[in-house]
C-alpha positions in Angstrom: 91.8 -306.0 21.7 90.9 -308.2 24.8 90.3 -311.8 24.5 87.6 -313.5 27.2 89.8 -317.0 26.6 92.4 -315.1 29.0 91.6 -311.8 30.3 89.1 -311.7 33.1 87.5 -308.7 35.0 88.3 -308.8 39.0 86.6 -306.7 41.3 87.7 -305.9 45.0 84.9 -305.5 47.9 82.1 -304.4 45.7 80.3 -304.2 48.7 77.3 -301.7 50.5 80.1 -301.1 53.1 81.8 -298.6 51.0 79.7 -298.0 48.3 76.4 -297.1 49.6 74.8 -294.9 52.3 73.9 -297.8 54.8 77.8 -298.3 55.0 80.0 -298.1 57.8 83.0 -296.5 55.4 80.7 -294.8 52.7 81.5 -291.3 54.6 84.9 -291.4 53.5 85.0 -292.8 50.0 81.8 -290.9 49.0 83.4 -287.6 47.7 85.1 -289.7 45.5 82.6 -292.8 44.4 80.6 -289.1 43.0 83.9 -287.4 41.4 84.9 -290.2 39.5 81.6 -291.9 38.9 82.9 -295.1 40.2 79.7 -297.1 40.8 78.1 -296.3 37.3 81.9 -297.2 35.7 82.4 -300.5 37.4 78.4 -301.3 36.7 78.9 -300.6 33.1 82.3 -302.7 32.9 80.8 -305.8 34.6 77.6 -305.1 32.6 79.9 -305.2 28.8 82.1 -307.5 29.7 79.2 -309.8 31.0 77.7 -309.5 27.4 80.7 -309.9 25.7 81.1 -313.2 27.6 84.3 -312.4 29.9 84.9 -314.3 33.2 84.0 -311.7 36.3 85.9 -312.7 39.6 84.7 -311.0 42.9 87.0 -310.7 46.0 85.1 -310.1 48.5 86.0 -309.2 52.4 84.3 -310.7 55.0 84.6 -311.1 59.0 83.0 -313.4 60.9 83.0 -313.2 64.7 85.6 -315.6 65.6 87.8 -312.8 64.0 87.7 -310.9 67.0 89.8 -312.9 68.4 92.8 -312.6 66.4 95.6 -312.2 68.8 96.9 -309.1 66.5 95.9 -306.8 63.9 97.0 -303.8 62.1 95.4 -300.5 62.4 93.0 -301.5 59.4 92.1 -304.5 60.2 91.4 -303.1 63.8 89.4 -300.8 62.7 87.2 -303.1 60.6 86.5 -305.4 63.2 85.7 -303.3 65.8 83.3 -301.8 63.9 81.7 -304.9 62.5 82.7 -303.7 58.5 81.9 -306.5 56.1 80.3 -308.7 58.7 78.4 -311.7 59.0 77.2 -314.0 62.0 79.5 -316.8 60.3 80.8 -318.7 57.2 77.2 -321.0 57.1 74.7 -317.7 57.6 73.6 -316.2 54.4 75.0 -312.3 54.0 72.0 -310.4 55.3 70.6 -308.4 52.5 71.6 -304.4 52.6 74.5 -305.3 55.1 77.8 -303.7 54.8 78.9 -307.4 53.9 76.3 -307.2 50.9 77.4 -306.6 47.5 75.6 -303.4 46.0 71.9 -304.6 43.7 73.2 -303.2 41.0 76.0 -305.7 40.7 74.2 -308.6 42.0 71.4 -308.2 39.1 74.2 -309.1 37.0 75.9 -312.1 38.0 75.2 -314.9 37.0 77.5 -318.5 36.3 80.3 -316.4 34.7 80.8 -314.8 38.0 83.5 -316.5 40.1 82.7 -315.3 44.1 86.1 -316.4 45.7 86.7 -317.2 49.4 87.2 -313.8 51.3 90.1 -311.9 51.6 90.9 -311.4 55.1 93.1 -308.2 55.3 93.9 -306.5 51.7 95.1 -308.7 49.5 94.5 -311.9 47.7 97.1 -314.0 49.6 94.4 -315.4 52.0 91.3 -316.5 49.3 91.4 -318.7 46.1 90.9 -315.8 43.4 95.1 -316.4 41.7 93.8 -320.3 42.1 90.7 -319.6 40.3 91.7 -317.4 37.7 94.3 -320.0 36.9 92.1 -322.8 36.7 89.9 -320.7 34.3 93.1 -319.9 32.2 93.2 -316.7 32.8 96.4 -314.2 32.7 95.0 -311.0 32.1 93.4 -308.9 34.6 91.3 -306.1 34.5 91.4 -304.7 38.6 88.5 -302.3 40.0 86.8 -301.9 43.2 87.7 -300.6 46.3 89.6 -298.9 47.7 92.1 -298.0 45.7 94.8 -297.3 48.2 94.5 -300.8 50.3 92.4 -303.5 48.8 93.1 -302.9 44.8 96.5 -301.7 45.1 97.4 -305.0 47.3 95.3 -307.1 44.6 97.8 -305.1 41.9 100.9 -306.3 43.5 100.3 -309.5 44.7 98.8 -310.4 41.0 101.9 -309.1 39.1 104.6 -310.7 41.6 102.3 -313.9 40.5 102.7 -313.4 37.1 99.5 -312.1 35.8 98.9 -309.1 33.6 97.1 -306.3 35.7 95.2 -303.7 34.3 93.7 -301.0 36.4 90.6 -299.3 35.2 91.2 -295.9 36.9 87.8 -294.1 37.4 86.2 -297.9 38.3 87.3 -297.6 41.8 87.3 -295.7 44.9 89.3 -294.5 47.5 88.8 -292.6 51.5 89.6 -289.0 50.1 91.4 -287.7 47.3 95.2 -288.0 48.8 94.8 -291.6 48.9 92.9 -291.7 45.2 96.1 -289.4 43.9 98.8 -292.0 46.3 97.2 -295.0 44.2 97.6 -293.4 41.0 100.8 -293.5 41.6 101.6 -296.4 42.8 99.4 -297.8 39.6 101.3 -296.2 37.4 104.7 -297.6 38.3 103.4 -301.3 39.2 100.8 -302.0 37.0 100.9 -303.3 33.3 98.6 -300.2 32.2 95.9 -297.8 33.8 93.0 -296.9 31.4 89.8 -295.9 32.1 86.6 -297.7 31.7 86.1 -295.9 28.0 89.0 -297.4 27.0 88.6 -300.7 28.5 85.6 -301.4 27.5 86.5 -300.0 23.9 89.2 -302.7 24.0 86.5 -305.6 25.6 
């Protein structure tokens, strides 16, 4: 059984960008957001773990427009700034409700003080934002990862959390992924990094 004293939930880039219709990704991750049921699985773990009084921590990506003027950028990052993905008009303008940059209704109606939003990660991974500072300062050493997408911004979450120590436990069906070779190539890479891979049912069993 869990513990809330040190295991947290951390969620990558729950975000309208990749999750809903009005996104500029959703096209490629939907055929998998609906085969796995990821949007009513990572509602329902924030939802128990909420009630069962665990931590939630939110990476988030944003860009801002002095972003653009990075003088390089890897073929994901180009492609998200060029296209405006997880935008906002800058750090002091609120996220414009339905944006990309959003984070989906159905998550927001749950957060509340327990919720942790951490400075936004910038490429993939956590390096850049406070979450490993947060979740430290919070005594936490346990993590449960979901989100998107599982290829890029959870997998680089995974890594960077177990080279810093923590234990990382991927909830499976609570994420997303553009198409089902890059779903299957993060399995994968779960299974031989992370601590354990379960699936919501069991997590939340174990909450």
């Amino acid at each position: 059984m869990f513990n809330p004293k040190n295991v947290a939930i951390v969620i990558t880039d729950p975000q309208v960008e990749f999750l809903k219709p009005a996104g500029k990704g959703f096209g490629a991750t939907k055929d998998i957001l609906e085969k796995v049921n990821t949007i009513e699985n990572l509602i329902n773990l924030f939802a128990v773990a909420k009630n069962k009084g665990y931590k939630r921590f939110i990476s988030a990506h944003y860009f801002y427009p002095h972003d653009t003027k990075w003088q390089f950028k890897a073929a994901g990052e180009t492609m998200m700034i060029e296209n405006q993905m997880f935008w906002r008009d800058s750090q002091y303008s609120p996220v414009v409700e339905g944006s990309g940059a959003d984070i989906i209704p159905e998550m927001k109606e749950l957060m509340d003080e327990d919720t942790i939003l951490t400075s936004p990660h910038k490429v993939f991974g956590p390096e850049s934002n406070d979450l490993a500072l947060q979740l430290r300062k919070n005594g936490i050493d346990t993590i449960i990862l979901a989100g998107m997408n599982a290829n890029l911004c959870v997998d680089s979450h995974m890594r960077e959390l177990i080279e810093s120590g923590f234990n990382v436990i991927v909830a499976k069906d609570a994420i997303g992924a553009p198409g089902q070779e890059a779903y299957d190539a993060a399995l994968t890479n779960f299974g031989y990094i992370a601590n354990q891979v379960l699936t919501t049912e069991e997590v939340i069993d174990a909450l």
